[in-house]
C-alpha positions in Angstrom: 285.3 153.8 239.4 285.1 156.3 242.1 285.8 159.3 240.2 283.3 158.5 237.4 280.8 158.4 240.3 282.2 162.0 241.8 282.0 163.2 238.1 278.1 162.4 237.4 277.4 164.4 240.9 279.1 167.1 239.7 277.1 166.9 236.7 273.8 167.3 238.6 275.5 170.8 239.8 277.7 172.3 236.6 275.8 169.8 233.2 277.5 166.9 231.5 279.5 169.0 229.4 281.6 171.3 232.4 281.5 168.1 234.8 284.3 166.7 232.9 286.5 169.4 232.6 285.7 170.5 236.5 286.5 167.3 237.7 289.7 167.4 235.4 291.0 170.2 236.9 290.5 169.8 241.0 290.4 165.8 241.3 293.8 165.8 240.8 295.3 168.5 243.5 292.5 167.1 245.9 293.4 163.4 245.7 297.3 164.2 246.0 296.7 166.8 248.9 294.9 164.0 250.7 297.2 161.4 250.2 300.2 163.7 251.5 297.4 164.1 254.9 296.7 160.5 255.0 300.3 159.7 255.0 301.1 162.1 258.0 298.2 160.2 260.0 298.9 157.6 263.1 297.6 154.4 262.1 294.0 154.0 262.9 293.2 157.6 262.7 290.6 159.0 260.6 290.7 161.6 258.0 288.8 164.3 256.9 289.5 167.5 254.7 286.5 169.6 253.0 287.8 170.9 249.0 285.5 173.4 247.2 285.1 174.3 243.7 286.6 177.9 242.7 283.5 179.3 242.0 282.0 177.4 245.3 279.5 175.3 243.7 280.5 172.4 244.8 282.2 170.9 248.0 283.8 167.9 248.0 284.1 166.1 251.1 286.8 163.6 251.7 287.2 161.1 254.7 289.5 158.3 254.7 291.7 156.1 257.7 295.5 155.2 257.5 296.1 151.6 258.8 299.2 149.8 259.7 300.1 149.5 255.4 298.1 151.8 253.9 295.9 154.8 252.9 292.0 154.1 252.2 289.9 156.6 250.6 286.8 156.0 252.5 284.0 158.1 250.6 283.4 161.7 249.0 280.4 163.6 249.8 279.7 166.2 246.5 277.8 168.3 248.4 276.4 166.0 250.6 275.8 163.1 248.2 277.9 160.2 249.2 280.3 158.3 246.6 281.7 155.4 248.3 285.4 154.8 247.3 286.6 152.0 249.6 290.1 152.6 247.3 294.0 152.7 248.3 296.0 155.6 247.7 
């Protein structure tokens, strides 16, 4: 899955052990702030939103599109490494 994938990048930046717990704590408020952005969106339109880490580490990159019946969570850059998602939300 997609977050697994966001998780092992984040490993590269803060080790195995405070990737977990990292991605724990800011996957959740990113994923539902970008929902709530998608949902607001014209169908057809694109959407981006940059989220970074507390201690600024890390920048997650988010870009998705809102069609005619739903939400689609393109890809994530972690700083600049691409995670394809290709996921509804």
């Amino acid at each position: 899955m997609w977050i697994e994938k966001v998780t092992d990048k984040l490993s590269e930046i803060y080790g195995e052990d405070k990737a977990g717990q990292v991605s724990m704590n800011i996957m959740p408020s990113c994923i539902a702030d970008f929902s709530k952005m998608l949902e607001k969106a014209a169908p057809g339109d694109n959407v981006n939103e940059t989220y970074r880490t507390e201690d600024g580490l890390a920048e997650l990159f988010f870009t998705g599109i809102k069609t005619d019946s739903v939400s689609i969570l393109k890809f994530v850059d972690v700083n600049g490494q691409r995670v394809t998602a290709e996921v509804e939300l």
